[in-house]
N, C-alpha and C positions, 0 to 999 in steps of 0.2 A: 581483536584486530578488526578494523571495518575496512573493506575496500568501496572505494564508488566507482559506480560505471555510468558513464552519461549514453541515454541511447536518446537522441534526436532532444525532442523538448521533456521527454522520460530520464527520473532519474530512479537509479537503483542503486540499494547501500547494499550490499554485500556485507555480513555479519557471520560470526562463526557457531552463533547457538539461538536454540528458539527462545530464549531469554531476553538474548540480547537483540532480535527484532523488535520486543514490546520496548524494552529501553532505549533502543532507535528515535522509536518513533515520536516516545513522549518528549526525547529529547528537540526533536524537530516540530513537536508542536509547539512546547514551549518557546521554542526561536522563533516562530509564526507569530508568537501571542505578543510579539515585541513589536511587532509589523505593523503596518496601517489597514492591511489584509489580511489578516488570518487565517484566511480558506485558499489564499496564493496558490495552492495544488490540486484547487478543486475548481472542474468544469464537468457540471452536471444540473439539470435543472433540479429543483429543492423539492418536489413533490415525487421524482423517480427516486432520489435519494433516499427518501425516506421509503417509498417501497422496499428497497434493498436492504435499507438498514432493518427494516422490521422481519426479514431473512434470517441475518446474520444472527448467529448463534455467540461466537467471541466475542465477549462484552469488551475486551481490548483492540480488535478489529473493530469493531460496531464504533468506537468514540473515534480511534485514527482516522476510518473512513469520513466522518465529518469534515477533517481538514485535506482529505484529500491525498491522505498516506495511506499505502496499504501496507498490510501485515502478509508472508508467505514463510510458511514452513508445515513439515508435516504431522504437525501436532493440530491441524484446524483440519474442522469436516470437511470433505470431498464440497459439499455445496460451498461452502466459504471461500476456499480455494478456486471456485472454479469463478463464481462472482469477484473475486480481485483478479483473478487474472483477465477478465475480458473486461472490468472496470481500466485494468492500465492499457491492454490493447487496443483499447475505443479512445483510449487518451483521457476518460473520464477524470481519473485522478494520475497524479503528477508526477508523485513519488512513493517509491516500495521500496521496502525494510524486507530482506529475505538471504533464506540462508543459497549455497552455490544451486540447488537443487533447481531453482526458478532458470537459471542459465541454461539448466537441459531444456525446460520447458520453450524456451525464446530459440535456441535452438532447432526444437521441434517442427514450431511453428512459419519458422521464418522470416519471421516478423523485419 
C-alpha cells in the first residue's frame, strides 16, 4: 500500500516496507527519465551534491538522491538519515520514499 502526503512543494510517498522505499523510488525515477527533466526534484547546486553524495553510504540512496528522491527508513546509517532529512527540510530535494516513522520526525520538527 503507498499513501502520498503532499507537504507544501514536498512530496512524501508513505510506503509500508524498507523494500518497498527502494522500489518507490526507482519507480519515480524511471517516470522522471520520460520527462524533459529528469532531475524535476532536484534543487541543489551539482558540486554540494556531489559532496553528499560522496557521504552517502546506500548505494540506492546515493543514485535516488541524484534525481532528487530521497530514501528514509531505518535500515540506513544514522548519517544517511540524517543528510536526507535536512536535504528535504532545505527543500534541497523534492520527494521522499519513506516508511510512517519519517511522520514522527516532521512531527518533531515542526516543520
Amino acid at each position: 500500500m503507498v499513501n502520498f502526503f503532499f507537504f507544501f512543494s514536498h512530496k512524501i510517498v508513505f510506503v509500508s516496507s524498507r523494500r518497498q522505499t527502494r522500489l518507490t523510488a526507482q519507480d519515480l525515477i524511471s517516470f522522471c527519465g520520460m520527462e524533459d527533466n529528469p532531475r524535476q526534484f532536484l534543487s541543489i547546486d551539482e558540486f554540494e551534491l556531489e559532496d553528499l553524495l560522496a557521504q552517502i553510504r546506500d548505494i540506492n540512496l546515493r543514485f535516488s538522491l541524484q534525481f532528487g528522491i530521497g530514501l528514509h527508513h531505518a535500515g540506513l546509517v544514522d548519517q544517511d538519515r540524517k543528510i536526507v532529512e535536512k536535504l528535504f527540510v532545505q527543500r534541497k530535494i523534492q520527494v521522499l520514499t519513506s516508511l510512517y516513522s519519517f511522520f514522527i520526525f516532521l512531527l518533531e520538527t515542526k516543520i
